[in-house]
N, CA, C and O of each residue as an XYZ file, in Angstrom:
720
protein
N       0.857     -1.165      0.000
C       0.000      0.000      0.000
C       0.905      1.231      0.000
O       1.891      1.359      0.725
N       0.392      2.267     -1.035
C       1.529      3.549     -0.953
C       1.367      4.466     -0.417
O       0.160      4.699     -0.356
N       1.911      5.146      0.023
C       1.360      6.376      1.135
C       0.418      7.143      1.154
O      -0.006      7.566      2.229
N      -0.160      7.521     -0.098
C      -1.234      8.081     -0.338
C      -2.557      7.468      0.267
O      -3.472      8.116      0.775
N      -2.492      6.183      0.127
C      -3.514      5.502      0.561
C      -3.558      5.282      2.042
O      -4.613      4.968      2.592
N      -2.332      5.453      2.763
C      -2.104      5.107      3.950
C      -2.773      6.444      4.531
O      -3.672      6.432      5.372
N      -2.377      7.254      4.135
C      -2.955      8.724      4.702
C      -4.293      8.551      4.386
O      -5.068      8.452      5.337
N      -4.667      8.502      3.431
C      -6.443      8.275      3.468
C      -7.155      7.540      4.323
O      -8.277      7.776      4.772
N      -6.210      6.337      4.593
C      -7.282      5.967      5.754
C      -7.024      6.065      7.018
O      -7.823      5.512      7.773
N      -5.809      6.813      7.636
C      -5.917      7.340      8.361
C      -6.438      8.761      8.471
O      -6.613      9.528      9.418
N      -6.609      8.830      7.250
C      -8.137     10.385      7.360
C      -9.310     10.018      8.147
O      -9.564     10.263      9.326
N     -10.119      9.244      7.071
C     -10.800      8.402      7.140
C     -11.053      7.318      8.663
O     -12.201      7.031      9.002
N     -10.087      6.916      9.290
C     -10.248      6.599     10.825
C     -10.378      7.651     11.916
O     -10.784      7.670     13.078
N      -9.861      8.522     11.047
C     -10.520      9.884     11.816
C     -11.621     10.156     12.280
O     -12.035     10.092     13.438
N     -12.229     10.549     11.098
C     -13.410     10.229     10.798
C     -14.488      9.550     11.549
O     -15.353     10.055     12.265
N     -14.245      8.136     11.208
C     -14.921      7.330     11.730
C     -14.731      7.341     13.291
O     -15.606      6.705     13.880
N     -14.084      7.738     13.831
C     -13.934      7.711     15.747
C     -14.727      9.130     15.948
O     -15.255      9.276     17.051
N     -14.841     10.000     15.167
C     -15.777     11.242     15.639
C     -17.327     10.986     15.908
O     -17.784      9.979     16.450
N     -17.995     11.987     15.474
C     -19.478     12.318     15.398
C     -20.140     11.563     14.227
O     -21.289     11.121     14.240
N     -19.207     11.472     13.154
C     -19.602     10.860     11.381
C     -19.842      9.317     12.155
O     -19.043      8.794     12.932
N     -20.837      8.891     11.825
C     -21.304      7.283     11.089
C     -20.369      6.761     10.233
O     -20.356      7.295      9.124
N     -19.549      5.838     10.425
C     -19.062      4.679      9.111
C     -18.924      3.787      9.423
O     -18.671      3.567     10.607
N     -19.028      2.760      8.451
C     -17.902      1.490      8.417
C     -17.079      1.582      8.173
O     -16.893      2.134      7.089
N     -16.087      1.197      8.837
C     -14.658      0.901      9.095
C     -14.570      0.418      8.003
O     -14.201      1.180      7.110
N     -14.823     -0.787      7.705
C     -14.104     -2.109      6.948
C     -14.544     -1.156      5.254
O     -13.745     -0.814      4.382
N     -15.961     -0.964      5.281
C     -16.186     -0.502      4.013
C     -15.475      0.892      3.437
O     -15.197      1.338      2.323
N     -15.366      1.238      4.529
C     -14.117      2.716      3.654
C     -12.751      2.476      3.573
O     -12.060      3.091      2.760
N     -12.136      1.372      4.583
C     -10.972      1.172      4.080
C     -11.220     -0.354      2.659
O     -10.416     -0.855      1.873
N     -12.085     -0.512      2.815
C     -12.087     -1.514      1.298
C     -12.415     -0.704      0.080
O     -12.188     -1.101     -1.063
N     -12.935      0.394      0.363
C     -13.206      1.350     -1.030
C     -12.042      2.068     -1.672
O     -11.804      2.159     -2.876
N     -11.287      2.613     -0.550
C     -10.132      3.292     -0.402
C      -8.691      2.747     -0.995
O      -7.575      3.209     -1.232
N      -9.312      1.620     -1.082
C      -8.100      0.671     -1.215
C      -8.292      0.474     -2.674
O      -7.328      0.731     -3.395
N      -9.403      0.051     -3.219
C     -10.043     -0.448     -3.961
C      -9.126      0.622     -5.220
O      -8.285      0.268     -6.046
N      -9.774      2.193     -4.903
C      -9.141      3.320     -5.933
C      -7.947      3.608     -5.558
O      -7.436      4.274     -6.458
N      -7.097      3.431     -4.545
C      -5.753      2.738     -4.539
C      -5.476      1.871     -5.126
O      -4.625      1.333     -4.419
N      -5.573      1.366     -5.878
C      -5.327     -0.356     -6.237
C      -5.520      0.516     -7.939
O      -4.638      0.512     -8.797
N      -6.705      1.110     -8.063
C      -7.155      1.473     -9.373
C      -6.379      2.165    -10.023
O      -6.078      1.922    -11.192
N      -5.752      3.565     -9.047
C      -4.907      4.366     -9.880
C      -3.374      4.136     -9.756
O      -2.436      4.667    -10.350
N      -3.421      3.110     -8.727
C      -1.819      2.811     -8.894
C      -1.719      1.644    -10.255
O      -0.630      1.352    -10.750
N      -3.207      0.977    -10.807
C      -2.737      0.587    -12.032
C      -2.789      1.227    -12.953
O      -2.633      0.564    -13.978
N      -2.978      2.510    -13.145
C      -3.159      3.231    -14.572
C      -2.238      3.795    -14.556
O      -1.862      4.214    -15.651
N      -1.270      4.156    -13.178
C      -0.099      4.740    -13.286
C       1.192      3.771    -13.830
O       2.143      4.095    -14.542
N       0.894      2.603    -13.286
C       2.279      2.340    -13.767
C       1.483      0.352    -14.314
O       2.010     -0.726    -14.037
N      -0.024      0.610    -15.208
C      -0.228     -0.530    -15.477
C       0.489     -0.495    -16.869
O       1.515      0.176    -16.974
N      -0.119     -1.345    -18.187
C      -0.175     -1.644    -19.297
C       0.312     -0.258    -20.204
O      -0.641      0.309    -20.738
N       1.500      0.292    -20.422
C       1.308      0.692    -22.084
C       0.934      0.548    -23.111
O       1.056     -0.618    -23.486
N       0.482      1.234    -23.847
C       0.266      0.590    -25.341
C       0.657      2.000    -26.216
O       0.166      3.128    -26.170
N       1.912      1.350    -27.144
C       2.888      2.695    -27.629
C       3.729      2.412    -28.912
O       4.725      1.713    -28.726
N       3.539      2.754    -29.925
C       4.214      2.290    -31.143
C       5.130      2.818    -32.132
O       4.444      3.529    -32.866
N       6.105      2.826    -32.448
C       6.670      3.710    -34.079
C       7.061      3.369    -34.625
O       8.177      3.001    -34.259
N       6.712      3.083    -36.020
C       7.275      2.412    -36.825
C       7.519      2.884    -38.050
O       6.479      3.290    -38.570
N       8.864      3.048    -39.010
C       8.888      3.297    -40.058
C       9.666      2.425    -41.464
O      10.152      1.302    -41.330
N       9.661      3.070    -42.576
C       9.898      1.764    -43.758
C      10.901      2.380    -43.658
O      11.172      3.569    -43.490
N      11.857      0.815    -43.857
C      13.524      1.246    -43.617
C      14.341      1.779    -45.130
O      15.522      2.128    -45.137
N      13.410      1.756    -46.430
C      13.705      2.389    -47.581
C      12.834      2.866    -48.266
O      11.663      2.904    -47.886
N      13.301      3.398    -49.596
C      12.181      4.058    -50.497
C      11.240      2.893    -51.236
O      11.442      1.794    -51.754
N      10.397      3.532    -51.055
C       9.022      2.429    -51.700
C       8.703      2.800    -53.040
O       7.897      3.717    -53.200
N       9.444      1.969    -54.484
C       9.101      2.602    -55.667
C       7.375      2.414    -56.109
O       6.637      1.489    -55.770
N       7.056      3.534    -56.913
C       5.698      3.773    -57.099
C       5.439      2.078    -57.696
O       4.549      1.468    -57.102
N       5.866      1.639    -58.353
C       5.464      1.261    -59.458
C       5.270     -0.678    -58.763
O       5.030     -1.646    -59.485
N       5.495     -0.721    -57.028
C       5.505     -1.516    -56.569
C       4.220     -1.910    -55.415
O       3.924     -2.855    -54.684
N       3.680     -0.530    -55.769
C       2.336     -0.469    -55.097
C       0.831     -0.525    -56.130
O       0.770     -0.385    -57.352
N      -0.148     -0.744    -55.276
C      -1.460     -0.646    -55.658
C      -2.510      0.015    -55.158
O      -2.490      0.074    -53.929
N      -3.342      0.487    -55.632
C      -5.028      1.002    -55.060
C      -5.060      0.026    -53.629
O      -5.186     -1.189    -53.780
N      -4.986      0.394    -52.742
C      -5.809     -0.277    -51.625
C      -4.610     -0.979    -50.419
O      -4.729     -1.169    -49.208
N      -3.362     -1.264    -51.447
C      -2.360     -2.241    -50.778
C      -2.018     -1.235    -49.167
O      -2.050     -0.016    -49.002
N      -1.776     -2.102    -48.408
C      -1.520     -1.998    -47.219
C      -0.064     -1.364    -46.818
O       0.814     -2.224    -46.745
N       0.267     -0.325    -46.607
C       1.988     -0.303    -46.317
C       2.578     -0.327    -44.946
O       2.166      0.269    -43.951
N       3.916     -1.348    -45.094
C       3.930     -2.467    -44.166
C       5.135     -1.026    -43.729
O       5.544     -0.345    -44.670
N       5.601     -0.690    -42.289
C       6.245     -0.298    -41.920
C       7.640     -1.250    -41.040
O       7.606     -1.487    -39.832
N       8.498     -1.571    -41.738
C       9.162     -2.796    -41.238
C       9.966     -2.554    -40.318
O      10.305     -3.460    -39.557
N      10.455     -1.258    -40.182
C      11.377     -0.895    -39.113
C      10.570     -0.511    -37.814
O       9.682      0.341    -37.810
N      10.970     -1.224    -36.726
C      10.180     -0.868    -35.414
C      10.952      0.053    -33.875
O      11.597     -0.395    -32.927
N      10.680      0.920    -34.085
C      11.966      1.130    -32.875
C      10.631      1.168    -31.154
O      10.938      0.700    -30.057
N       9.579      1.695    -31.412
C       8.920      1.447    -30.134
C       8.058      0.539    -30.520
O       7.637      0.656    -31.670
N       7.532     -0.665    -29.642
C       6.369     -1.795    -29.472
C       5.934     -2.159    -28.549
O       5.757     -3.367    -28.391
N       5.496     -0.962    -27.297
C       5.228     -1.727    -25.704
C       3.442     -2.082    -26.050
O       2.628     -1.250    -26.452
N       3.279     -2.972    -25.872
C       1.928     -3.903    -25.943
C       2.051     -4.611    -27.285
O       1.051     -5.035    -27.865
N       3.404     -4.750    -27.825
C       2.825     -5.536    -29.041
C       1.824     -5.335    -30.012
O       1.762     -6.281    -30.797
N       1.034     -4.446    -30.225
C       0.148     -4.426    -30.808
C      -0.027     -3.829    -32.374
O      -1.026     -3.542    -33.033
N       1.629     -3.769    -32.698
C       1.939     -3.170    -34.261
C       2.376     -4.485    -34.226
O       2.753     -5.143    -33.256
N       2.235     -4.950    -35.988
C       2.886     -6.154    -36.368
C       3.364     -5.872    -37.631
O       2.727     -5.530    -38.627
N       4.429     -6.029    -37.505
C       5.610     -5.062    -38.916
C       5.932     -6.173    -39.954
O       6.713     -5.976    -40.885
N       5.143     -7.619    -39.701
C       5.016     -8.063    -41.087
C       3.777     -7.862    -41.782
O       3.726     -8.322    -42.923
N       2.653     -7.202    -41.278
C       1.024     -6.973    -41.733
C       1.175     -5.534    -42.167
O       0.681     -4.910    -43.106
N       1.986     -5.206    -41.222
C       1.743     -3.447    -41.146
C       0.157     -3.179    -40.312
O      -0.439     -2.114    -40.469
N      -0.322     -4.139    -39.552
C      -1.779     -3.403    -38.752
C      -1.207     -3.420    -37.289
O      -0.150     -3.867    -36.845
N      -2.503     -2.641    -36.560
C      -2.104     -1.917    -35.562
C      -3.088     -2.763    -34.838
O      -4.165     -2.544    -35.392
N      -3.275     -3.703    -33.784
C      -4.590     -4.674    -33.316
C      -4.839     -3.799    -31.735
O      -3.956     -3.776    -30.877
N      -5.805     -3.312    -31.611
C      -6.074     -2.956    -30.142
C      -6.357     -4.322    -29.213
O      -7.325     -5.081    -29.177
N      -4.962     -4.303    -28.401
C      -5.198     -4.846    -27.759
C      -6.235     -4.926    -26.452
O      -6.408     -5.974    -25.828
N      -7.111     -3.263    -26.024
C      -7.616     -3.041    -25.454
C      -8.614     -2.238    -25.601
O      -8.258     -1.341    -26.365
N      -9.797     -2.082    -25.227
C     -10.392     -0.506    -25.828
C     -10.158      0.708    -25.020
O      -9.614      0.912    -23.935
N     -10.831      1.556    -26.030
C     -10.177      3.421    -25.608
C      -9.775      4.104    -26.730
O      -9.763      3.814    -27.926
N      -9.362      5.325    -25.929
C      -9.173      6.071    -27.380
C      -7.439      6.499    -27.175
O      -6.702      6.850    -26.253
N      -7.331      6.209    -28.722
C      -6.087      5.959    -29.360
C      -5.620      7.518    -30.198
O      -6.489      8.279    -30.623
N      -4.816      7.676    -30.273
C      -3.630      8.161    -30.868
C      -2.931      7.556    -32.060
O      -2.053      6.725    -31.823
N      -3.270      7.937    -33.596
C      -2.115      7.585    -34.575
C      -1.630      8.830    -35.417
O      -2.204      9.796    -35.920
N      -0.644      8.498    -35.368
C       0.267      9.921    -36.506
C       0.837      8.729    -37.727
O       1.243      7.578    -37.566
N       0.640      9.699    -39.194
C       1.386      8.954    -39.917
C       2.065     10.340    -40.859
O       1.573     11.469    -40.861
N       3.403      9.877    -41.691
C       3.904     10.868    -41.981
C       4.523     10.098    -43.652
O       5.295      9.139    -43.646
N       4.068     10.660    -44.792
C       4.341     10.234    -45.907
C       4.979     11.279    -46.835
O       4.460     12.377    -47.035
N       6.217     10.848    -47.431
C       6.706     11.751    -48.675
C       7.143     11.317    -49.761
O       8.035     10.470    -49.810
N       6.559     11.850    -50.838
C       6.589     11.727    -52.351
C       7.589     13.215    -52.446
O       7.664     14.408    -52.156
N       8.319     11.927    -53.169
C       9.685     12.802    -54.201
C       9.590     12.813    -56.015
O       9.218     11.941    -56.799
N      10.133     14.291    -56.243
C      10.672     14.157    -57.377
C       9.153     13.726    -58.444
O       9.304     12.672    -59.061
N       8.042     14.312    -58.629
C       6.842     13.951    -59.815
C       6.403     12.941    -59.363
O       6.242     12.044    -60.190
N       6.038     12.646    -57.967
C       5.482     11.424    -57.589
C       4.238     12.007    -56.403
O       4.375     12.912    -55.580
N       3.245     11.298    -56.609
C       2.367     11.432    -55.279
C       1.541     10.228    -55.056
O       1.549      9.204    -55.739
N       0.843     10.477    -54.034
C       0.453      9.015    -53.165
C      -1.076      9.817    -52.332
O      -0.965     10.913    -51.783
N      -2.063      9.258    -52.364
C      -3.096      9.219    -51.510
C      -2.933      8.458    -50.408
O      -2.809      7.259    -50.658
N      -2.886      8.814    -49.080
C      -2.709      7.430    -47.777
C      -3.869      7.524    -47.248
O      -4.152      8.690    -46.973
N      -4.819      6.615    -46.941
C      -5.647      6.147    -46.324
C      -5.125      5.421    -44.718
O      -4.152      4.669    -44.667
N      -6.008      5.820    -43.384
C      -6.264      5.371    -42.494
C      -7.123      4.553    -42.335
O      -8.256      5.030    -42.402
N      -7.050      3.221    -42.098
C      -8.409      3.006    -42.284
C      -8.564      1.740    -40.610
O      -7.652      1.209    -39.976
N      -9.785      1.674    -40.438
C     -10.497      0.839    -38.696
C     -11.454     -0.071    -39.271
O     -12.384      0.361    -39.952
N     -11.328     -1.040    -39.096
C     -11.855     -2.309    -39.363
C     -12.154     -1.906    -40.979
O     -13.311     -2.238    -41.236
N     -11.686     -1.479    -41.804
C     -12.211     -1.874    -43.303
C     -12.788     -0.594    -43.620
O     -13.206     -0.580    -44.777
N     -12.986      0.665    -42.894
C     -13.503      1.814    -43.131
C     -12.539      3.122    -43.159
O     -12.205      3.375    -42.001
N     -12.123      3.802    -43.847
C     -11.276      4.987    -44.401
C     -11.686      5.935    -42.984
O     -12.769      6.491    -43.168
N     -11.057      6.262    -41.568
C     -10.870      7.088    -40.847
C     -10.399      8.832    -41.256
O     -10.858      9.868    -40.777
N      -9.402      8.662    -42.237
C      -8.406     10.077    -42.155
C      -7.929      9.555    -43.630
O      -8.111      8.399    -44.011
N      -7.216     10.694    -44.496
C      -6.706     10.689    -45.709
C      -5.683     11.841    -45.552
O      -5.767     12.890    -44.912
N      -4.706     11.345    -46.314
C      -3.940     12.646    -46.645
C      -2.770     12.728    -47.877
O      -2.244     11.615    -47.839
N      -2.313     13.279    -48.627
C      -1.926     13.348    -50.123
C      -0.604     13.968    -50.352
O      -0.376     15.110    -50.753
N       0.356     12.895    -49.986
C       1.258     13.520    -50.362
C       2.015     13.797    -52.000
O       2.588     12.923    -52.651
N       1.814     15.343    -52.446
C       1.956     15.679    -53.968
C       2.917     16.465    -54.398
O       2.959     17.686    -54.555
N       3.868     15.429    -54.614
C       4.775     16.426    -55.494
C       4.651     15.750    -57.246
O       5.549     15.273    -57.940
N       3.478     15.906    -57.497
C       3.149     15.333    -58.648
C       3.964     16.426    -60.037
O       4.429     15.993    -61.091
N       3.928     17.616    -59.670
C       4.458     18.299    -60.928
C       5.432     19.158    -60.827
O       5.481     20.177    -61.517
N       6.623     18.719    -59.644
C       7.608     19.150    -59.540
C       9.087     18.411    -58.973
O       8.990     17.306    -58.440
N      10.337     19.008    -59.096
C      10.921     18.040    -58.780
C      11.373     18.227    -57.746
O      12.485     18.754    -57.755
N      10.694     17.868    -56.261
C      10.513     18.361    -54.769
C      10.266     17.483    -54.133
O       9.557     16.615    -54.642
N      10.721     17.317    -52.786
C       9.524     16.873    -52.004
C       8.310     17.085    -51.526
O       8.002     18.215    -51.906
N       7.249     16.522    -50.760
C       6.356     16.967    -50.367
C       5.669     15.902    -49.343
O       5.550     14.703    -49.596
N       5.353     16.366    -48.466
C       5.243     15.696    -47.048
C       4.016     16.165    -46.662
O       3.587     17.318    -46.611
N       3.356     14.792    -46.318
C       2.163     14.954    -45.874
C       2.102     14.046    -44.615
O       2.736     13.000    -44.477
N       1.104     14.689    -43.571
C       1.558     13.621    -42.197
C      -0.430     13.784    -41.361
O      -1.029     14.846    -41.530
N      -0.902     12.977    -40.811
C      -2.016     12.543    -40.472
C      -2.079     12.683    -38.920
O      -0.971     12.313    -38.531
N      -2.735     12.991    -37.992
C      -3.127     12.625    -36.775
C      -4.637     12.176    -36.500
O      -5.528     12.861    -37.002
N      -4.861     11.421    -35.979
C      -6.381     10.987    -36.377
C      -6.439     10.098    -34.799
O      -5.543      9.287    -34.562
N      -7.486     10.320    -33.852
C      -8.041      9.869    -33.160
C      -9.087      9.265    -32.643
O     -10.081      9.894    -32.280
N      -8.950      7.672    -32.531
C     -10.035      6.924    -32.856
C     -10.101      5.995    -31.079
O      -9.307      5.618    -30.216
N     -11.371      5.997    -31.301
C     -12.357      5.121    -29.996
C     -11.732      3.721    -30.550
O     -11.824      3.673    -31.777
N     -11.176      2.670    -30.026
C     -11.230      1.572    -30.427
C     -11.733      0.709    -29.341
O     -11.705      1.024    -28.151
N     -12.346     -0.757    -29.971
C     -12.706     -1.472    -28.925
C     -11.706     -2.835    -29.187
O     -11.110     -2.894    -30.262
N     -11.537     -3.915    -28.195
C     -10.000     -4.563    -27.969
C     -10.477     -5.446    -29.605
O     -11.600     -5.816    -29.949
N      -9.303     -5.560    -30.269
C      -9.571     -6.079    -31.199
C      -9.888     -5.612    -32.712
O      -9.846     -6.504    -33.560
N     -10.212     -4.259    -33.149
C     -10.027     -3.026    -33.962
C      -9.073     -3.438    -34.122
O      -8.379     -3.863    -33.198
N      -8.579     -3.453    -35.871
C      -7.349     -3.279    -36.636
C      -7.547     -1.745    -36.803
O      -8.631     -1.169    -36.701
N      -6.517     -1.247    -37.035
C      -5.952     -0.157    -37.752
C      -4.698     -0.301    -38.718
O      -3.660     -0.845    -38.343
N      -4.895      0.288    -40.135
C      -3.552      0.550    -40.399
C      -3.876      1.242    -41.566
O      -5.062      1.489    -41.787
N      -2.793      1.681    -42.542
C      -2.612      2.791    -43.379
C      -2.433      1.849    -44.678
O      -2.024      0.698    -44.825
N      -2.945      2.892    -45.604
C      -2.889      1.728    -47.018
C      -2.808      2.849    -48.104
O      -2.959      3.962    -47.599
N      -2.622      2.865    -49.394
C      -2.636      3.715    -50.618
C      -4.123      3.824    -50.850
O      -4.914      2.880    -50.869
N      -4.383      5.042    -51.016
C      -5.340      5.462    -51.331
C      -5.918      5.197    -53.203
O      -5.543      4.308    -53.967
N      -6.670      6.051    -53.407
C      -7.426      6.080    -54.841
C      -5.996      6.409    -56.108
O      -5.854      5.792    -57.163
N      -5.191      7.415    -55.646
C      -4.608      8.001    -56.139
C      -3.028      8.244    -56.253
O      -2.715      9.338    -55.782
N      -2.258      7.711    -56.615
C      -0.940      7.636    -56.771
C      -0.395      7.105    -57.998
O      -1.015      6.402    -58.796
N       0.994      7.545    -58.111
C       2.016      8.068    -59.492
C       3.230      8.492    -59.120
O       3.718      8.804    -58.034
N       3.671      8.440    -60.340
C       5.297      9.136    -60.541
C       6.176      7.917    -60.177
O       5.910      6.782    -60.571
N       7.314      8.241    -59.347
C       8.871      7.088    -59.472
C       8.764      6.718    -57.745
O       8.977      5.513    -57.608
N       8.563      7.237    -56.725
C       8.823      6.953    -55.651
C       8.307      7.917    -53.959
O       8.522      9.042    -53.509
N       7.699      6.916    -53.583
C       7.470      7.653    -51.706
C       8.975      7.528    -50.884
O       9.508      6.423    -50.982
N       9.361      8.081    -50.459
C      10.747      8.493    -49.710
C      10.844      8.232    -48.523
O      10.164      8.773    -47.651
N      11.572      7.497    -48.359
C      11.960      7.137    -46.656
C      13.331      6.814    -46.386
O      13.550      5.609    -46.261
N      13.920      7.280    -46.313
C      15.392      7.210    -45.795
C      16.425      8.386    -45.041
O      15.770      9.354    -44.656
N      17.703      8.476    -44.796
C      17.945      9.383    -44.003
C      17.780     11.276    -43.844
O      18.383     12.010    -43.061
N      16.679     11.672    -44.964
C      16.553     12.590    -45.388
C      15.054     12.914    -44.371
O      14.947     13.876    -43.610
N      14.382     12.239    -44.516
C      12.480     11.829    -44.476
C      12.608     10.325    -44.316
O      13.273      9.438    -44.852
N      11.257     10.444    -42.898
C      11.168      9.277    -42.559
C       9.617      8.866    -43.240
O       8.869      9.844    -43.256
N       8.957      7.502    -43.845
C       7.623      7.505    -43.705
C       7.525      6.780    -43.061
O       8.127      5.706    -43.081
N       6.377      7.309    -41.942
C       5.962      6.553    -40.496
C       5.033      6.414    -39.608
O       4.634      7.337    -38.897
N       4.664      5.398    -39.581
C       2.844      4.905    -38.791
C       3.384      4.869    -37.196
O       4.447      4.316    -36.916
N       2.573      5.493    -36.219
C       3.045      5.266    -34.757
C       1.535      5.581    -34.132
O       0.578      6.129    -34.679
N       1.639      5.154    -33.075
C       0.190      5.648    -32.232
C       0.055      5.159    -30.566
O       0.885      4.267    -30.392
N      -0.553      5.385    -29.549
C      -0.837      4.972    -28.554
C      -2.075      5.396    -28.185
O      -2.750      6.352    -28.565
N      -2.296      4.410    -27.268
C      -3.398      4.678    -25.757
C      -3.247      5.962    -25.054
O      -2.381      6.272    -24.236
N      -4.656      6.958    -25.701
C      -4.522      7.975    -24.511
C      -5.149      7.398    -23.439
O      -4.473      7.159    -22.439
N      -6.604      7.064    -23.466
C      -7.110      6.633    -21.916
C      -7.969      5.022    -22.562
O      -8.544      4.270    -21.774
């Protein structure tokens, strides 16, 4: 028991030896109870991810709809990115946190789709379709999930040109966590 809680119920026995009505047993079992509760949210379960593609992804190797797999993983506390699928599985429900960050180089662009169980969440377009530039496009999108919700990012309607960019210049990169 951590001190916080220890002081509460010696509040609380305070209390109870005065003028106030209680049960003993039932306020130190309640007390304990949201002791017990917030000492697990403080230091229970993470769920925390980042992941990015460890090279350039040529256009001409993608499709309408295909899934992009982020193979490089540097954070995974809950496991719940799998960097041979590229999806994101809630291991729990709540609401989540994802950022994604995409760049088309050089006359190339890309539509990225977010998408939760099979349904398009967030979009965003990265276009350097008629110049020879980069151009960076990046997503934050916050979704309710319940345990078991896939998430992950896929090519949209719309993409062209020679290549999406990921290497030591620009990273492209799917990450997200558990706010509550």
């Amino acid at each position: 028991m951590n001190t916080v809680c220890i002081l509460i119920i010696v509040l609380c026995l305070c209390v109870a030896n005065g003028d106030e009505s209680c049960d003993r047993k039932e306020m130190e079992d309640t007390i304990c109870s949201l002791c017990s509760q917030r000492k697990g949210n403080q230091s229970g379960h993470r769920i925390a991810f980042f992941s990015y593609m460890s090279k350039n992804v040529p256009i001409n190797t993608i499709s309408k709809y295909k899934t992009l797999v982020y193979d490089s993983v540097e954070t995974n506390n809950g496991n719940a990115y799998d960097a041979k699928s590229g999806k994101f599985t809630a291991p729990e429900s709540g609401l989540y946190v994802f950022h994604t960050s995409t760049t088309a180089r050089d006359k190339s662009h890309s539509i990225i789709e977010i998408v939760k169980n099979g349904q398009v969440k967030d979009v965003s377009w990265a276009d350097a379709m008629d110049h020879n530039d980069r151009a960076v496009a990046s997503t934050m999108t916050i979704l309710n999930l319940t345990k078991g919700d896939v998430v992950l990012v896929r090519v949209g309607v719309s993409f062209g040109g020679n290549v999406l960019e990921s290497n030591q210049y620009t990273r492209m990169s799917f990450s997200g966590f558990k706010l509550s």
